[in-house]
C-alpha positions as CSV (number, residue, x, y, z in Angstrom):
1,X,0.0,0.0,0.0
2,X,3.2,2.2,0.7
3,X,4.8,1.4,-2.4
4,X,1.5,2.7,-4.3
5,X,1.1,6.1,-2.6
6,X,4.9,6.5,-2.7
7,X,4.7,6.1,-6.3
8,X,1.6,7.9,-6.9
9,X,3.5,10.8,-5.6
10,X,6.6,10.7,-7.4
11,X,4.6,10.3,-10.6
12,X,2.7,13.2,-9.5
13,X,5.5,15.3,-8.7
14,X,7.5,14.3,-11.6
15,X,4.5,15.0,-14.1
16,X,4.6,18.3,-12.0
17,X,8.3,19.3,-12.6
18,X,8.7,18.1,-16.2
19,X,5.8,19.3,-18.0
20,X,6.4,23.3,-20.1
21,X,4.8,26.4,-19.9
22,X,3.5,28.6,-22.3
23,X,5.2,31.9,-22.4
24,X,2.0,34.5,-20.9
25,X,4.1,37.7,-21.7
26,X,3.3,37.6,-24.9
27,X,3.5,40.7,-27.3
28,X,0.4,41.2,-29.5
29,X,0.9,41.0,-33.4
30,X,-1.6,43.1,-34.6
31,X,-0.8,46.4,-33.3
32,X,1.8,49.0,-32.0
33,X,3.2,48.3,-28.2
34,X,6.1,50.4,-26.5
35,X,8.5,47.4,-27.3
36,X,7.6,47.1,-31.0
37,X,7.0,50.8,-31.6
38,X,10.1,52.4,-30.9
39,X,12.2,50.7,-32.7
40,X,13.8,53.7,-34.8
41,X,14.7,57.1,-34.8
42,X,11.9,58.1,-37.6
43,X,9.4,56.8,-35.9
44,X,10.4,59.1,-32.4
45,X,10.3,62.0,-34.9
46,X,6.8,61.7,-36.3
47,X,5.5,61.3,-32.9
48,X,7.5,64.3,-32.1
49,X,6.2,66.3,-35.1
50,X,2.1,65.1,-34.5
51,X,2.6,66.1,-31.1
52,X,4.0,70.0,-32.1
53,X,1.3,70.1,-34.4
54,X,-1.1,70.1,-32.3
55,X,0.0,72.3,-29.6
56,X,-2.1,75.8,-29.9
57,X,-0.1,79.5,-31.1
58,X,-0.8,82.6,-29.6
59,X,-3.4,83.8,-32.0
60,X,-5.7,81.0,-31.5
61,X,-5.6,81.5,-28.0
62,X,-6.0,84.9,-27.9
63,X,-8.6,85.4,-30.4
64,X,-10.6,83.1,-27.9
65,X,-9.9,85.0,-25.3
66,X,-11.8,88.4,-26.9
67,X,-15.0,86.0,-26.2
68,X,-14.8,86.2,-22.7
69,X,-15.1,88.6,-20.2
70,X,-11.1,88.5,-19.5
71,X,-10.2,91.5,-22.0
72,X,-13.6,93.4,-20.9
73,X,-12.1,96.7,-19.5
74,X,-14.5,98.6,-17.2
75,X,-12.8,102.0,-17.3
76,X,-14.4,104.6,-18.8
């Protein structure tokens, strides 16, 4: 009855011990991730250049300011 249990656990354990993973930090395929993206210097420049385009300029921030009350000036 020992030699059964015994047995039973070493198969057990060696099933345990010797069988693979998979691999669970896998990157996806079908789009961009920070380890796939950046991968070359073009790439850091287009993001650089979408992102300066659409930062404001003065004019478009001022002109939206003569819509408020901001440049309202109460002196006679």
């Amino acid at each position: 009855m020992k030699l059964i249990k015994y047995s039973t656990i070493v198969a057990g354990a060696a099933l345990f011990l010797f069988t693979s993973c998979n691999e669970l930090d896998l990157t996806p395929t079908n789009k961009f991730t920070e380890e796939n993206y950046w991968t070359s210097p073009e790439k850091a420049n287009m993001v650089l250049n979408m992102a300066y385009s659409q930062l404001t300029n003065s004019g478009y921030f001022f002109s939206n300011e003569a819509l408020s009350d901001n440049i309202y000036e109460g002196r006679g």
